[in-house]
MDTraj code that builds the backbone (N, CA, C; nanometers):
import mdtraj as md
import numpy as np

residues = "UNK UNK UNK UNK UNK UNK UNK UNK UNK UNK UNK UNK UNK UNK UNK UNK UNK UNK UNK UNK UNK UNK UNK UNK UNK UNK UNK UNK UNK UNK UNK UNK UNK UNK UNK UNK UNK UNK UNK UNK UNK UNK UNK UNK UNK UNK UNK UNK UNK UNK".split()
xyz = np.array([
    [2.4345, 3.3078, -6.4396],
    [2.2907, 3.3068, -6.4111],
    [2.2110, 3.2572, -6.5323],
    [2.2537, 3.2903, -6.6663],
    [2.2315, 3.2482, -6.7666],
    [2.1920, 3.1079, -6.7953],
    [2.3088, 3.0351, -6.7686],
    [2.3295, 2.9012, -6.7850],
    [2.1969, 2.8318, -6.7227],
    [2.2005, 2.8711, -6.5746],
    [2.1343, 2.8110, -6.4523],
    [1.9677, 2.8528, -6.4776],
    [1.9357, 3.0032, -6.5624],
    [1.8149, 2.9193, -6.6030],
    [1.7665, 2.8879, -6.7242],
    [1.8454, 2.8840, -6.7826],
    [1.8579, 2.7293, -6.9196],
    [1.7705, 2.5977, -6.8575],
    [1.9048, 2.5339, -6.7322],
    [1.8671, 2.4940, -6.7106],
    [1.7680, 2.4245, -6.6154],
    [1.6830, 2.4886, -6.5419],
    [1.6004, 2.5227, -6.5049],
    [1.4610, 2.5490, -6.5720],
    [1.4650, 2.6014, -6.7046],
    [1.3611, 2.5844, -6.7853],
    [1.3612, 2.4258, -6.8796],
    [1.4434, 2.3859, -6.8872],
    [1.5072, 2.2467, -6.9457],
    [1.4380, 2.1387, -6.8438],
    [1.4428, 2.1407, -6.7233],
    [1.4255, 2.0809, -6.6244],
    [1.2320, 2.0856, -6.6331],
    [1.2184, 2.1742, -6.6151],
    [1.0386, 2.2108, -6.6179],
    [1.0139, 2.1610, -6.7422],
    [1.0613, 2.1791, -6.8652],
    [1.0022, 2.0424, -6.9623],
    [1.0314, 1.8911, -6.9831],
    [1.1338, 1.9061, -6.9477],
    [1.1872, 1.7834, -6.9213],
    [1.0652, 1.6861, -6.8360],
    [1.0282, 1.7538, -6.7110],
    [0.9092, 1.7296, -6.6340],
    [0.7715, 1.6999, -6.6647],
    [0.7365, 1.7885, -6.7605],
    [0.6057, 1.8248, -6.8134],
    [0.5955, 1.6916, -6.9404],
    [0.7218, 1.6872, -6.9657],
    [0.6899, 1.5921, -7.0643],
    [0.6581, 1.4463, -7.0071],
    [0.7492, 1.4137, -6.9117],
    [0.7169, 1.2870, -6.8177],
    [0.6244, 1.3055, -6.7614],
    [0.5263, 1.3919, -6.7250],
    [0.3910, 1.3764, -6.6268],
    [0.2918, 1.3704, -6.7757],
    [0.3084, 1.3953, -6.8517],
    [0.2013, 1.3878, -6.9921],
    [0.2274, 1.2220, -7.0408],
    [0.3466, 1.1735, -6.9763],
    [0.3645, 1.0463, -7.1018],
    [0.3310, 0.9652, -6.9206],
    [0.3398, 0.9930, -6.8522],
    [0.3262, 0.8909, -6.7244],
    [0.1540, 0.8714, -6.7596],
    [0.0541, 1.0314, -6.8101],
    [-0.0590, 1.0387, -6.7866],
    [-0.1459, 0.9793, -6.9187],
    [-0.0308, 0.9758, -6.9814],
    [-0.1082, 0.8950, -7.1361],
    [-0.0635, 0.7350, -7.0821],
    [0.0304, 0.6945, -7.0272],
    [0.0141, 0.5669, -6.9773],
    [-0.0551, 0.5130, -6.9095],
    [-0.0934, 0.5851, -6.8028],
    [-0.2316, 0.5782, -6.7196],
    [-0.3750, 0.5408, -6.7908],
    [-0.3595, 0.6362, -6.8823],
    [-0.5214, 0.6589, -6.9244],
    [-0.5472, 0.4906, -7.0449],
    [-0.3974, 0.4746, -7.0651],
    [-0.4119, 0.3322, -7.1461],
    [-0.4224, 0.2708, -7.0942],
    [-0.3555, 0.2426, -6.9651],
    [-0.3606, 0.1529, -6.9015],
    [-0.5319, 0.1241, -6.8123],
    [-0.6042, 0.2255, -6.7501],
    [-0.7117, 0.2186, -6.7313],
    [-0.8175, 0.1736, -6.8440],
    [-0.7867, 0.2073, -6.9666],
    [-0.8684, 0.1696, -7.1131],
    [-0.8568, 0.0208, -7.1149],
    [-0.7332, -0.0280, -7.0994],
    [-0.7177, -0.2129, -7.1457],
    [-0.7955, -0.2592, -7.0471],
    [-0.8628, -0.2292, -6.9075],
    [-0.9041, -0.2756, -6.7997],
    [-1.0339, -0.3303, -6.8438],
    [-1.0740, -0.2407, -6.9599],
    [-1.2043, -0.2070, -6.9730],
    [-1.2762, -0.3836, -7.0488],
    [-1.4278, -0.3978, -7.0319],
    [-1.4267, -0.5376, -7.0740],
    [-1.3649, -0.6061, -7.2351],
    [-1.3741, -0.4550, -7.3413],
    [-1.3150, -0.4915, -7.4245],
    [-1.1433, -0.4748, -7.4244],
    [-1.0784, -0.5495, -7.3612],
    [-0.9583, -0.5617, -7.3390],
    [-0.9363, -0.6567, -7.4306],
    [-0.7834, -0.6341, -7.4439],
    [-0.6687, -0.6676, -7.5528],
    [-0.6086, -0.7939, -7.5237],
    [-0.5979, -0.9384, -7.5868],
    [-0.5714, -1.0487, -7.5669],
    [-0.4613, -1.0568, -7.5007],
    [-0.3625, -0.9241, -7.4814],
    [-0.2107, -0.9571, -7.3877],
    [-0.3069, -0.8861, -7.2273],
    [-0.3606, -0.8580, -7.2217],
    [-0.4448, -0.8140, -7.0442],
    [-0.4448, -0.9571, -7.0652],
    [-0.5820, -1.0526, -7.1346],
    [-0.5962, -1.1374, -7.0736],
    [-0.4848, -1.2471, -7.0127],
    [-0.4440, -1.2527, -7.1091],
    [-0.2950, -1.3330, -7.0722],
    [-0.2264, -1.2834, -6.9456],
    [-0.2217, -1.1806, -6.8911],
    [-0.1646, -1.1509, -6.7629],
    [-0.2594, -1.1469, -6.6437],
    [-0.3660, -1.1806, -6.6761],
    [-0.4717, -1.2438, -6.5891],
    [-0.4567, -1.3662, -6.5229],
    [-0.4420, -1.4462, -6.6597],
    [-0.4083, -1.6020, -6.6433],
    [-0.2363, -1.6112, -6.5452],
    [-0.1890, -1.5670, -6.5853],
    [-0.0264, -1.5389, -6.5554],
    [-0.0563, -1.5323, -6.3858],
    [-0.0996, -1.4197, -6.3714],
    [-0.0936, -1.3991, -6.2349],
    [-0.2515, -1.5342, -6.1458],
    [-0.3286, -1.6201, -6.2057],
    [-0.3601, -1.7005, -6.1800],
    [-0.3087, -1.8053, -6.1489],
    [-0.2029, -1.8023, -6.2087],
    [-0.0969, -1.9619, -6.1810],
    [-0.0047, -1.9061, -6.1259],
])
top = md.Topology()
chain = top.add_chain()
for i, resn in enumerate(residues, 1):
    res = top.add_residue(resn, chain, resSeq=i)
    for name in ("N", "CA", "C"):
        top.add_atom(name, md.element.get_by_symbol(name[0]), res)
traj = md.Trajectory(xyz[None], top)
């Protein structure tokens, strides 16, 4: 029983850490949108133009 909730608490951070780094990717990713965006956005502007 030990083992099982090891891992089980392992699992719940394991988690927590991927929904914090999915949600810091997000929040960058909504930031570059912004008009002062970063010369590689623009470039994938153009990209998906041609």
């Amino acid at each position: 029983m030990r083992n099982n909730q090891g891992g089980v608490k392992f699992g719940f951070v394991l988690l927590s850490v991927l929904v914090l780094g999915v949600s810091a990717w997000f929040t960058q990713a909504q930031a570059s949108e912004l008009p002062a965006s970063t010369s590689h956005v623009k470039l994938n502007h153009q990209k998906s133009h041609n």
